[in-house]
C-alpha positions in Angstrom: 0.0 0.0 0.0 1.6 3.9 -0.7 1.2 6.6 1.6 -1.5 8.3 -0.4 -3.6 5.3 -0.3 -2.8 4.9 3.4 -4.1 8.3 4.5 -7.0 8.5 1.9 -8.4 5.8 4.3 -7.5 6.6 7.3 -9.2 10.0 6.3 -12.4 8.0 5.1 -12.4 5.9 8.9 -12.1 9.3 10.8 -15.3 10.3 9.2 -16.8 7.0 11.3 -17.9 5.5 7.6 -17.3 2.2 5.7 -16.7 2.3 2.3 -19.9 1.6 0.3 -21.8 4.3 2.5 -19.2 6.7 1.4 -18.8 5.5 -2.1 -22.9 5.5 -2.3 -22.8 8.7 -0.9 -20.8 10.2 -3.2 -21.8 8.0 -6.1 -18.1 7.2 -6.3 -17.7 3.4 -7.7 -16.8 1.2 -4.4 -14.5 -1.2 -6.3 -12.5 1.2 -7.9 -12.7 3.2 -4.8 -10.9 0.1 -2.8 -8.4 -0.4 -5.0 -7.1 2.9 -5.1 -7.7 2.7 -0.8 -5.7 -0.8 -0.9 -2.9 0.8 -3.1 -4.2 -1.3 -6.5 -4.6 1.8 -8.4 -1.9 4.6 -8.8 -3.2 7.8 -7.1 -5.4 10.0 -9.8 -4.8 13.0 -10.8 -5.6 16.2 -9.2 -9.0 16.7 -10.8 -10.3 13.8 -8.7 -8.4 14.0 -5.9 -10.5 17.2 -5.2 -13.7 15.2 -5.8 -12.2 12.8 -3.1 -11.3 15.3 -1.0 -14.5 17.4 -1.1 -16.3 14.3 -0.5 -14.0 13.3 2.7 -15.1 16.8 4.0 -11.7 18.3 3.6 -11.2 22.5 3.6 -9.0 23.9 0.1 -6.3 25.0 1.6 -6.2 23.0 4.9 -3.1 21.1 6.2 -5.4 17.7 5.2 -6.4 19.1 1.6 -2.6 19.9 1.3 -1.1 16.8 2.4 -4.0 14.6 0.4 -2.4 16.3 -2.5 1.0 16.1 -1.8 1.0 12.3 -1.3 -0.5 11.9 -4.4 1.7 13.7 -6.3 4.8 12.3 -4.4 3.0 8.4 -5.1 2.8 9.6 -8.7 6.7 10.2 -8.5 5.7 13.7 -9.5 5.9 17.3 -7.5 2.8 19.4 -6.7 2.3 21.2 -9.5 2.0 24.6 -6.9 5.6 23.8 -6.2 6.9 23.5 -10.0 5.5 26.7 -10.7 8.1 28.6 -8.6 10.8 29.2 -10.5 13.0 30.1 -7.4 12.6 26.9 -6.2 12.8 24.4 -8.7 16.5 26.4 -8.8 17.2 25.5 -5.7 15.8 21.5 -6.0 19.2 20.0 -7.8 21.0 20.8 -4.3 18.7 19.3 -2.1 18.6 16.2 -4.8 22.7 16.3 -3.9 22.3 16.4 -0.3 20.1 13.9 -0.1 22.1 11.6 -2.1 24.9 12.4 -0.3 23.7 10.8 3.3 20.5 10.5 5.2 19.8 13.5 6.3 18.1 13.8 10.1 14.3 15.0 9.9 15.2 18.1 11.7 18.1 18.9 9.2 15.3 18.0 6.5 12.8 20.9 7.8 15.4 23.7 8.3 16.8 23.0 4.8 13.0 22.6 3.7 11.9 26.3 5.4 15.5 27.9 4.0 14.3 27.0 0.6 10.8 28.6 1.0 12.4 31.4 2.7 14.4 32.5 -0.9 
C-alpha cells in the first residue's frame, strides 16, 4: 500500500464511515474506490483527488487538503504542481537532490533546509 492510499483511508475511517456508504454517498464506484484505498490503483490525478477530498469533508487549503495532494503527487513520482511553478525553487531543487544523495539527512536537518528554501 503507498502513503497516499494509506491516508485517503485513514481519512475516510475518521469520518466513522465504511466504504460503500461513502462511495454511495458520493456516487463514487466502491471497487475502484478500494483499489485505489488498498494501493491497487496509482493515485489519480488532481481533478479527482479534489472530488475525493471534497467528499471526505476536507477545507481547500487546509493542512489535510494539502497533504491529500502532496501524497499523491509524491506516489505519482511527481511534484505538486503549486511547487513546479516557482521558478526560485525548482532552482534550488538539484541541491537538495545532492544532499540527499549524499547521506541520510536527520528529519530536523530536512525541515530547516526545507523552510531555507521557502524562505528564498
Amino acid at each position: 500500500m503507498n502513503v497516499f492510499a494509506s491516508y485517503l483511508k485513514k481519512l475516510r475511517i475518521s469520518k466513522r464511515v465504511t466504504l460503500r456508504e461513502f462511495c454511495d454517498k458520493n456516487k463514487f464506484d466502491p471497487g475502484n474506490y478500494s483499489r485505489l484505498e488498498r494501493g491497487i490503483y496509482a493515485p489519480p490525478k488532481e481533478d479527482l483527488v479534489e472530488k475525493y477530498a471534497l467528499a471526505l469533508g476536507l477545507q481547500p487549503g487546509s493542512s489535510d487538503w494539502i497533504q491529500l495532494f502532496d501524497l499523491a503527487a509524491a506516489s505519482r513520482g511527481e511534484f505538486p504542481k503549486d511547487l513546479l511553478d516557482d521558478y526560485k525553487l525548482v532552482e534550488k531543487l538539484p541541491a537538495l537532490f545532492r544532499t540527499l544523495r549524499g547521506s541520510a539527512v536527520p528529519a530536523d536537518k530536512l525541515e530547516a533546509l526545507a523552510e531555507e528554501i521557502r524562505r528564498t
